[in-house]
N, C-alpha and C positions, 0 to 999 in steps of 0.2 A: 504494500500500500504506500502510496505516496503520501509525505507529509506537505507541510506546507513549508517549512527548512530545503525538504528534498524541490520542489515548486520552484524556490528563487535562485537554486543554485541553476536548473533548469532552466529556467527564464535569465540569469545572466547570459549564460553559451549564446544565447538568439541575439539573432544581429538585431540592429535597429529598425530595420524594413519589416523583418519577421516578427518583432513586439507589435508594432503598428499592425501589420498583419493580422496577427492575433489576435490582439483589443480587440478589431471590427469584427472579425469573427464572432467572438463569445457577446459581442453587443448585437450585433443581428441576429445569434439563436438566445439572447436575451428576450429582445423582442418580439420572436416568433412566442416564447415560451410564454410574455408577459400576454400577449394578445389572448392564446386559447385560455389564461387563465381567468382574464374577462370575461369571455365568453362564458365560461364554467358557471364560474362566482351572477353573472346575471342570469345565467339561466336557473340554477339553483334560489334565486330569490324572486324571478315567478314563478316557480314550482309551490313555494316556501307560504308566499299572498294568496290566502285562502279565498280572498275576494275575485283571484282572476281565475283561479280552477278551472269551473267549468265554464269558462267563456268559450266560445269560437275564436274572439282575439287571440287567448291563449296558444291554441294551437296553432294559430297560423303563424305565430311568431318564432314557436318552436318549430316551428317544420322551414320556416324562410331560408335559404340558403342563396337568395337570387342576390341578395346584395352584398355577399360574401367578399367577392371581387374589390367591387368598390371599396371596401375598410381594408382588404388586405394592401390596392394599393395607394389610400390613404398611408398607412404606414408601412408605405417602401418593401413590401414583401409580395413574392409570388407565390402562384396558388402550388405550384409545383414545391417551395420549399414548405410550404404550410403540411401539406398530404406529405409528403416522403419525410418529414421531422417528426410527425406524430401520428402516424396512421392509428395508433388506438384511441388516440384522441376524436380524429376525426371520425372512425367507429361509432365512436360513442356520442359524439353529438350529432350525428347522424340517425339514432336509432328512433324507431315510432314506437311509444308508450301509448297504450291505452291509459288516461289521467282518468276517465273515472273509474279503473280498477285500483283499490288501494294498496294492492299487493306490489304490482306492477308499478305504481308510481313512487310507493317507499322505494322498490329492489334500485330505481332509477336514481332516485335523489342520494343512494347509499352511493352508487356509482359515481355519481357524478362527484360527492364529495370526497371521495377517495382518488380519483383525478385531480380535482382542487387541490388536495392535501399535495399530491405527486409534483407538478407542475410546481406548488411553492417553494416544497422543497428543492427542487432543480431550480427554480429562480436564484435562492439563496445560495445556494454553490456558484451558479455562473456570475453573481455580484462579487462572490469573494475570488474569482477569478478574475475579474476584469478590474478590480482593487487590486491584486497581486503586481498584474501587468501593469498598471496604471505607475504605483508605487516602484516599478521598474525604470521606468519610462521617465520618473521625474528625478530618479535617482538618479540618471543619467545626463539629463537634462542640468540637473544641479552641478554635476563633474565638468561638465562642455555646454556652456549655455548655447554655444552657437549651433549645437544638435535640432534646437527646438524649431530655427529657422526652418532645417531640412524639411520639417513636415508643412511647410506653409504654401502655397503654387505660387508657378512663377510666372512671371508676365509673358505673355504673350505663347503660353501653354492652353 
């Protein structure tokens, strides 16, 4: 297992392009990861609004998948890394619950919170990743001020 000692000794070796490299990385499957948690956490709280139950609203909201596109590329992601980074995710917010069987709607909300739960905790790791790199990056930055230039564009690029 890797520690987090063993992490910086690793993240020295990487050159300056590959830290930067990195960061974006773990910040885009940040992203991907914070979106489906969204999605979770609000679908879990109309489920949760006994007032919207048995609406027709209800369902239609939970079955919408048209406007998908649009939010994914509101925030800079594709549906291609959405489906291939969490396909159980997408499973599962995918799935048709009968809402007014209360079996079926508990077995869902269990799910759905045990995804929430998953997703947070993988949130929390890849912050303390992108802290690590981050903390690398300034470390460096602190050694060679003139480093920080290098990540800036240049004119007429």
């Amino acid at each position: 297992m890797t520690t987090y000692a063993d992490a910086q000794v690793l993240l020295s070796d990487l050159s300056l392009d590959d830290l930067r490299i990195l960061r974006q990385h773990l910040t885009d499957e940040e992203s991907r990861v914070s979106y489906w948690r969204r999605l979770f956490q609000a679908r879990l709280d109309m489920l949760n609004d006994s007032d919207l139950v048995d609406t027709q609203d209800l369902r239609n909201v939970l079955q919408d998948a048209n406007s998908a596109p649009r939010r994914w590329q509101a925030l800079g992601l594709h549906p291609a890394d959405i489906d291939t980074s969490m396909p159980e995710a997408r499973s599962l917010w995918s799935r048709v619950v009968d809402l007014n069987d209360a079996e079926q709607r508990k077995a869902y909300i269990d799910l759905l919170q045990a995804m929430e739960a998953s997703l947070s905790t993988n949130r929390h790791a890849l912050h303390r990743q992108i802290d690590a790199v981050t903390e690398e990056l300034i470390a460096r930055y602190r050694t060679n001020p003139a480093l920080a230039l290098t990540a800036l564009p240049r004119r007429g690029q």
